[in-house]
N, C-alpha and C positions, 0 to 999 in steps of 0.2 A: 122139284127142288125149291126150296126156300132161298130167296136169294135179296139180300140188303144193300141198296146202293148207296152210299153217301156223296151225296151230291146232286142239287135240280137244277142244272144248268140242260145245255143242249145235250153236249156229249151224255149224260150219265139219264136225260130224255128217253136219246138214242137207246143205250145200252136196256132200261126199261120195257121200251115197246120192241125192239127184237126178242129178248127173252120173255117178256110175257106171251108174244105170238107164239113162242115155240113151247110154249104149255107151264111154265115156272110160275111161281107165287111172287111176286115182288114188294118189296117194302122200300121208301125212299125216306132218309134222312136228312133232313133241309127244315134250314128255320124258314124258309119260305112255305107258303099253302101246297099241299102234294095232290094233283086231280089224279084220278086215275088207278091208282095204288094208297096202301095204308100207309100214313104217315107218322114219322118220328122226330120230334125236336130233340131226344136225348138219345146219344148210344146207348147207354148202359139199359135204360129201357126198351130201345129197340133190340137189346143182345138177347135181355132176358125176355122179353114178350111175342119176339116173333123167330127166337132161334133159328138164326140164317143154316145155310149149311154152307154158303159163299156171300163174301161180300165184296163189292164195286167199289174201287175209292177214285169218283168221278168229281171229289172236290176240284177249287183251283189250285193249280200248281205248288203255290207258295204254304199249303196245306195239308199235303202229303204225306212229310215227315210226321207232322199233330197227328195226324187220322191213324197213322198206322202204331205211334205211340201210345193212341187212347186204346186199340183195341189191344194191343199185346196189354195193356195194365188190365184190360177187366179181363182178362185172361182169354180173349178170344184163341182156338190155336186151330180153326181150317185155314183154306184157301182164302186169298187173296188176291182180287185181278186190282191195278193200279193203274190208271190213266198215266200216259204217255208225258212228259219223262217222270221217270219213281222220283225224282226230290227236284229241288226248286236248284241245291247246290248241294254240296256234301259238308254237313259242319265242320267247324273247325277242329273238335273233337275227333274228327271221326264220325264211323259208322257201323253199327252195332246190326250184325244182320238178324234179323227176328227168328222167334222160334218156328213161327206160321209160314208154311210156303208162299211166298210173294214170285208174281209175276208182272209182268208189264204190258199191257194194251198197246205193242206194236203191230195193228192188225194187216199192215201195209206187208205182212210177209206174208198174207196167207191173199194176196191178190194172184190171181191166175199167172200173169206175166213175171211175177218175181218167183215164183214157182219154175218155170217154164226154163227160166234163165239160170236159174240153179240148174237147171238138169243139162241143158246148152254147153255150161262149162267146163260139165266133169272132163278130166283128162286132160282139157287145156292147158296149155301155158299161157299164163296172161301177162303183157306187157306195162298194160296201164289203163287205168281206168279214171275218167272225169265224168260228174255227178252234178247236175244244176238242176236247184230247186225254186221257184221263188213265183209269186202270183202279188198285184195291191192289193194290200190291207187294208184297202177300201173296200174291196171285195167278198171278202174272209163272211161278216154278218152287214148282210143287206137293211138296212135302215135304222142300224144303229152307229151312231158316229166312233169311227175308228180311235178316235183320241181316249176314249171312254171304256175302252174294251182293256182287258190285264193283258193282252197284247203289248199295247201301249207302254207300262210299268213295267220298268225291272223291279220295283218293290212287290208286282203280283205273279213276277214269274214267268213274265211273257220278254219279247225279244227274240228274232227269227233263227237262232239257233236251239233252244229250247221248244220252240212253236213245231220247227221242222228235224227235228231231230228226230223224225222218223229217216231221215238221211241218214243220218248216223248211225242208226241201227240195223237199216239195209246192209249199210259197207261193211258192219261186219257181223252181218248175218251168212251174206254172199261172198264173200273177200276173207273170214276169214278178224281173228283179233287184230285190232288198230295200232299201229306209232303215229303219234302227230310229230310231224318233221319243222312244221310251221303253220303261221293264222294271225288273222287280222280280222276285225270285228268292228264296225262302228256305224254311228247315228249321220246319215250324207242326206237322207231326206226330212220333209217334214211329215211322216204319218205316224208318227210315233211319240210321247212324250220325253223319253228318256232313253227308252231301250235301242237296241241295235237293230238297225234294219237289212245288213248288207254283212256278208262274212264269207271268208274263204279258207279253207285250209286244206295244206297238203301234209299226205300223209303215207303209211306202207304197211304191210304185211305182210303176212309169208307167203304167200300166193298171187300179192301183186305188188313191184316195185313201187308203182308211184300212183297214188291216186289223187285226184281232188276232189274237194265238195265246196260249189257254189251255192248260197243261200240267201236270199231276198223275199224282202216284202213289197218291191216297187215294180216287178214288171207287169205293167198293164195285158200281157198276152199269157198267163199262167202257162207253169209247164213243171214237166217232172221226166225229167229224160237222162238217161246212162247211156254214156258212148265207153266200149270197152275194146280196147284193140288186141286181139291172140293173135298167135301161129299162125293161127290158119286164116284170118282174117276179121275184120271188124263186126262188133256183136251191138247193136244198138235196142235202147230200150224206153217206150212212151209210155209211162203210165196212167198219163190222161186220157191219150188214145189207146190204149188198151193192148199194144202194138208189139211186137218182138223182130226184132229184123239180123238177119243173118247172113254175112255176102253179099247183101242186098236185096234179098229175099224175106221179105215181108209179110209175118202172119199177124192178126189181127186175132185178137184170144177175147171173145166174150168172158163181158164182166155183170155179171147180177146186180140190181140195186142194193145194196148192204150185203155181197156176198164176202167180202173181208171180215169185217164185224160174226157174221153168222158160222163162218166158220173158225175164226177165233174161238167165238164162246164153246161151241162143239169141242174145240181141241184143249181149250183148260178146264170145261168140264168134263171131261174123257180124262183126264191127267196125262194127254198125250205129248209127248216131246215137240218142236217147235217152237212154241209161242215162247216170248223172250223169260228167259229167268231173272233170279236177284242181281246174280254177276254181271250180266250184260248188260241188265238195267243202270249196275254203278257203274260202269264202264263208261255207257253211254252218257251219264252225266258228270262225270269226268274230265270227259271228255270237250263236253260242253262248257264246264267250269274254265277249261285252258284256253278253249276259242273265243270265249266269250265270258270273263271275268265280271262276277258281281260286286 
């Protein structure tokens, strides 16, 4: 398969050398030099000259909407995989869903443990579930100064509810569609130029009263853990440590080096259900849009 990625940052690196490992042709679209692969400074030439049969919009954030604009105009109409969140905000206007199937590079659902946990809860009744994300953003790209990362900008789309809204997508990937009941969002540290480093919001849906999601970009001890209390007892979940725990019985779920990523691309190029659709994707940045206003 022919497959175009727009964008030579890390992520859309990433997305590059896993697919080309697993036998694909790959084209990268970047005004920067492309090693590796055939390189394109224009769409419309890269549409017509190496006819994708999927393409990658690994731009940044704040670029999302442009990219997927330019290709519905030269009339692109396959697949589209779109780096994690689909827009920067949702215009003012509105948002016109494209004629091309779009989906969203949440590959944090196809992680063994979020799997696992899904299967855990069927039948449950769940009481409440709390969600805490947050690692320094000093951390995030090692020897580049954080201030200088679109992290940093809410004019590049960065800000830890956008960065980590792969939370958001979890909750209600696993939970079920979201109500935000309440949220607070703001800049308390210095690793950031402008944007938010620190937000909480509570929320509900039909299969869980009351959930929260904490989100940081200052704890020096990273983490990514779900405590969810049922009927039957407390269901806890580490997705650093790889971990699912139940009653307090603790399995440990091997995780492959890029095996989220791997089996991502497998399930959108399968056209298989899972991986996040359009709606969820507006959802999720909607979502984001209330927690954290640009």
């Amino acid at each position: 398969m022919r497959i175009l990625i727009i964008g030579n940052g890390s992520i859309g690196n990433r997305h590059a050398r896993l697919l080309a490992s697993a036998g694909h042709e790959i084209a990268v679209l970047s005004a920067r030099p492309v090693v590796d692969h055939r390189g394109f400074t224009s769409l419309e030439d890269a549409l017509t000259d190496f006819l994708p049969d999927f393409v990658i919009v690994a731009s940044v954030t704040s670029r999302h909407g442009a990219d997927l604009d330019a290709l519905s105009a030269l009339g692109y109409s396959k697949s589209v995989l779109v780096e994690k969140p689909l827009l920067q905000t949702i215009p003012k206007g509105g948002i016109t869903k494209p004629a091309m199937p779009v989906q969203v590079a949440y590959n944090l659902r196809f992680h063994p443990v979020i799997i696992a946990l899904r299967k855990a809860l069927e039948g449950k009744t769940i009481f409440a579930t709390h969600i805490i994300a947050g690692q320094h953003l000093s951390q995030w790209r090692p020897g580049r100064d954080m201030l200088s990362t679109y992290s940093a900008s809410k004019a590049a789309g960065g800000g830890v509810v956008r960065d980590l809204s792969h939370e958001l997508d979890l909750a209600q990937h696993v939970l079920g569609p979201l109500s935000l009941i309440t949220s607070h969002s703001a800049r308390v540290g210095n690793v950031t130029v402008d944007s938010e480093d620190v937000a909480a919001a509570i929320l509900s849906s039909t299969s869980c009263p009351l959930i929260t999601i904490h989100l940081n970009y200052l704890d020096r001890q990273p983490r990514r853990h779900w405590l969810i209390i049922t009927e039957t007892g407390p269901i806890e979940v580490d997705l650093i440590k790889s971990t699912l725990s139940i009653n307090g019985n603790v399995e440990t779920i091997p995780l492959a080096p890029d095996e989220t990523y791997k089996r991502m691309h497998q399930a959108v190029l399968a056209g298989e259900t899972g991986p996040c659709d359009w709606d969820e994707g507006i959802a999720a940045v909607v979502l984001a849009d209330r927690i954290a206003p640009l």
